[in-house]
C-alpha positions, 0 to 999 in steps of 0.5 A: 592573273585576270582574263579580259575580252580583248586578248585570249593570251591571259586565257591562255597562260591562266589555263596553263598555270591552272594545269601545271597546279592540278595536283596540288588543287586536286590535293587541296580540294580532297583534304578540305573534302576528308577534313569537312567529313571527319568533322561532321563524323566527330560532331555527328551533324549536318553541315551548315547550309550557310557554309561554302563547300568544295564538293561544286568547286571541284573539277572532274577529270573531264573538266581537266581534259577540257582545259587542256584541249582548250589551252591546246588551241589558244597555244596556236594563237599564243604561238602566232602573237609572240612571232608577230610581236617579235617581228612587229618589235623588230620591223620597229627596230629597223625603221629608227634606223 
């Protein structure tokens, strides 16, 4: 899903499916985490400068929160849009016939 500016659904539903997954992210980005460490434990070195690390990607409990209050928000203008759609489609409707 790709957000863009003239529509804050996208926002919305990409927020949604984030924190339906939050779990499995934060998951995901403590075993990448373990596994970085137990391989320079192992290798008694340094990490690469030039390889990307999660330890800037990974999304604290406040960033969690604050997803949720925004997809809080946004759901009142998801909300409103699919009612106006359904009764932009139905007012359509009766006007063919």
């Amino acid at each position: 899903m790709v957000d863009n500016a003239t529509r804050w659904n996208s926002l919305y539903l990409m927020i949604e499916h984030v924190l339906k997954l939050r779990h499995r992210i934060d998951s995901f980005c403590i075993t990448i985490q373990k596994n970085s460490m137990e391989a320079r434990i192992e290798t008694h070195r340094r990490p690469k400068t030039s390889k990307k690390q999660l330890k800037n990607d990974t999304l604290t409990r406040d960033d969690w929160d604050t997803l949720a209050e925004i997809m809080a928000i946004l759901g009142k203008f998801y909300e409103y849009t699919k009612r106006y759609r359904r009764l932009e489609k139905l007012s359509r409707s009766e006007s063919i016939i």
